[in-house]
C-alpha positions as CSV (number, residue, x, y, z in Angstrom):
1,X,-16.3,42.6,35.6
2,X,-13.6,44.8,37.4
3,X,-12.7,42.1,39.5
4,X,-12.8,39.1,36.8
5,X,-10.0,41.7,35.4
6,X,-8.1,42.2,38.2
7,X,-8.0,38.6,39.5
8,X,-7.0,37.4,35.4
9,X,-4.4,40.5,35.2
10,X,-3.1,38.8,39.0
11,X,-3.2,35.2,38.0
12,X,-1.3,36.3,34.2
13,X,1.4,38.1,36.5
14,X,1.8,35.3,38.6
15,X,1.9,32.7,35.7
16,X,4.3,34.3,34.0
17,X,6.8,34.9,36.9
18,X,6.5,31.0,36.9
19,X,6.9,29.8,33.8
20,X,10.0,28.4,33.3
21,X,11.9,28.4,30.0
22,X,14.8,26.1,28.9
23,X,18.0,28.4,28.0
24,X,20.5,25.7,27.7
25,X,23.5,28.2,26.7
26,X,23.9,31.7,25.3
27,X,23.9,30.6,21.8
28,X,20.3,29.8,22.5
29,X,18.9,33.3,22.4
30,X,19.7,36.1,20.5
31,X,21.3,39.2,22.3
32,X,18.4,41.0,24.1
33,X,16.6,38.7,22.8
34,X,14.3,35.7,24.3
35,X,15.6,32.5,25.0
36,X,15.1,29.2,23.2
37,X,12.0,27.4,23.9
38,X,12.0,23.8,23.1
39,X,8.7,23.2,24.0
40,X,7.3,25.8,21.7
41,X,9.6,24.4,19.1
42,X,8.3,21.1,19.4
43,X,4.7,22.4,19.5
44,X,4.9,24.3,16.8
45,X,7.2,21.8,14.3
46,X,10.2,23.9,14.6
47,X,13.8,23.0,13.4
48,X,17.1,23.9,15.0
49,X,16.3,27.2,12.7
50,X,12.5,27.8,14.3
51,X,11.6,27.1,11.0
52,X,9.2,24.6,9.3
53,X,7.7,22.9,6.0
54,X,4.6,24.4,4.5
55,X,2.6,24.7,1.9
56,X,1.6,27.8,0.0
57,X,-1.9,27.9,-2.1
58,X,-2.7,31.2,-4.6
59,X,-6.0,31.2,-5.4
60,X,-6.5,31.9,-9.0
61,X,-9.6,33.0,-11.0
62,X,-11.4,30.3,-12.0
63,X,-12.5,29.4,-15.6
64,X,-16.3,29.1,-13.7
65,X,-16.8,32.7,-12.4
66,X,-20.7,33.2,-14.0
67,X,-22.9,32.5,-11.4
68,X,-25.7,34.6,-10.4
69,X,-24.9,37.0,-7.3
70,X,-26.8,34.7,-5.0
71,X,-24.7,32.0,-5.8
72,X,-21.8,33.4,-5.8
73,X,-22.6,34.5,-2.1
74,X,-23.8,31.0,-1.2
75,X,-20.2,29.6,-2.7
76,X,-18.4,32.2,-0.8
77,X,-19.4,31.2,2.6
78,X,-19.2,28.0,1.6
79,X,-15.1,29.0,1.2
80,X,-15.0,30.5,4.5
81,X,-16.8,28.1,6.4
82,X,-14.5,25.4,4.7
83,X,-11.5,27.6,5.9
84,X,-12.4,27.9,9.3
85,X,-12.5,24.0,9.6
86,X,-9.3,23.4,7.7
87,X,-7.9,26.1,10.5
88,X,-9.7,24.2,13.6
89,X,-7.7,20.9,12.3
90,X,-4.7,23.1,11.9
91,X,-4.2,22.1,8.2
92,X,-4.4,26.1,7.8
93,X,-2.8,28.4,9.1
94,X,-2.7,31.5,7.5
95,X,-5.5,32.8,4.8
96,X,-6.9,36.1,3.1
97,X,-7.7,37.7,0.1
98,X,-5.5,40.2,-2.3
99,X,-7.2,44.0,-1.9
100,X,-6.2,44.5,-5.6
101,X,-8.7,42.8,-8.5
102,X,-5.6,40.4,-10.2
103,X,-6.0,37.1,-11.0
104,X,-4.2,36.3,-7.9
105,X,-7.4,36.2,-5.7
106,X,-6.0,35.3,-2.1
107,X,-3.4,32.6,-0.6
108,X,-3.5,29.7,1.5
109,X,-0.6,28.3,4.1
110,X,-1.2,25.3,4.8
111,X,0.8,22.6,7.7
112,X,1.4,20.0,5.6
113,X,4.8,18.5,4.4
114,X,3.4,17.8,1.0
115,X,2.1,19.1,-2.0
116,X,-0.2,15.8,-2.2
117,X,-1.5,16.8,1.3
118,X,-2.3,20.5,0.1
119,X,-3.9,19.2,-3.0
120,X,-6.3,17.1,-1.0
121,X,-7.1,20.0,1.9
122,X,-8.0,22.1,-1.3
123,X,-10.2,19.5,-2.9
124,X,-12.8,20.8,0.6
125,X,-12.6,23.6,-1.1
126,X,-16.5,24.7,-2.3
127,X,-14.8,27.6,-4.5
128,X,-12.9,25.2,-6.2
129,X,-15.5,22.5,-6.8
130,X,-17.4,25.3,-8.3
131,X,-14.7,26.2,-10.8
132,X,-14.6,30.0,-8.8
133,X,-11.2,29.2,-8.2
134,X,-8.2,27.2,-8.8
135,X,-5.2,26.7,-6.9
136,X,-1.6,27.1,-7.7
137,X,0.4,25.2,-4.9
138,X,4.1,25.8,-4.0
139,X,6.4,24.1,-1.1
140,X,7.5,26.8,1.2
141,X,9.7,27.1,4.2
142,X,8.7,29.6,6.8
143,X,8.9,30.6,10.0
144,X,7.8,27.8,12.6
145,X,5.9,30.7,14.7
146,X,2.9,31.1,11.9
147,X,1.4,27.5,13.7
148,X,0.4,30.8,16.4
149,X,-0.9,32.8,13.8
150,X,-5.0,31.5,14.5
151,X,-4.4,31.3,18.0
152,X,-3.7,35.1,18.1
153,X,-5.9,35.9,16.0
154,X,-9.1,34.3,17.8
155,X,-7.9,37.1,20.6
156,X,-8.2,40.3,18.1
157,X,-11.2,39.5,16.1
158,X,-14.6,40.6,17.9
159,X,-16.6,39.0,14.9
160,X,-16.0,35.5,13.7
161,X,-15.5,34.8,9.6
């Protein structure tokens, strides 16, 4: 195990050292800062501004919210397991719950241009089939760098949803 860490510590030093990164002039990078990378912009749908289209989904209490415990639990991993697919398409990109007990259950961001798009992606939705929830949609802009967001989180989670 030691040695799987040292050679991946080795080969992340040496990648790193030769990554190359496109700085086409001072303007592109902020003092101190890193310096523009168009690749990652273009991965990531990012404007001149590193910013990007989304779609924002607050999940509302439903008008359907008297089912029996053990339905309830059965709908709610239905949710999550319909989450983690629209996240493995990467029509999801960001998702969790409110700690508070509002109306205003969780939210959605979803990579999608349009609000048709987001309406369809929360059609999947097995909480809102069930009348659990519904889902108030809103066209945002946001930074470009939340298309990461899963990606990063897939390293800091030890158990999966």
């Amino acid at each position: 195990m030691k040695n799987n860490t040292i050679y991946l510590a080795s080969l992340l030093i040496f990648w790193s050292c030769t990554v190359s990164v496109e700085n086409d002039s001072a303007a592109n990078s902020l003092p101190g800062g890193p310096a523009f990378d168009s690749l990652l912009a273009m991965e990531t749908g990012a404007d001149e501004y590193g910013m990007r289209k989304y779609v924002i989904a607050y999940l509302l209490n439903g008008p359907n919210r008297d089912q029996d415990s053990a339905e309830a639990a059965q709908i709610q991993r239905a949710h999550l397991d319909n989450m983690v697919v629209m996240a493995d398409q990467g029509k999801l990109v960001l998702a969790g719950p409110f700690m508070d007990d509002q109306n205003v259950k969780g939210i959605y961001i979803f990579a999608v241009e349009t609000l048709e798009e987001a309406e369809a992606l929360t059609r999947t939705d097995p909480a809102i089939k069930a009348g659990r929830l519904v889902m108030e949609l809103h066209p945002w802009y946001g930074s470009a760098a939340l298309m990461k967001v899963n990606e990063l989180h897939a390293q800091l989670a030890k158990e999966k949803i």
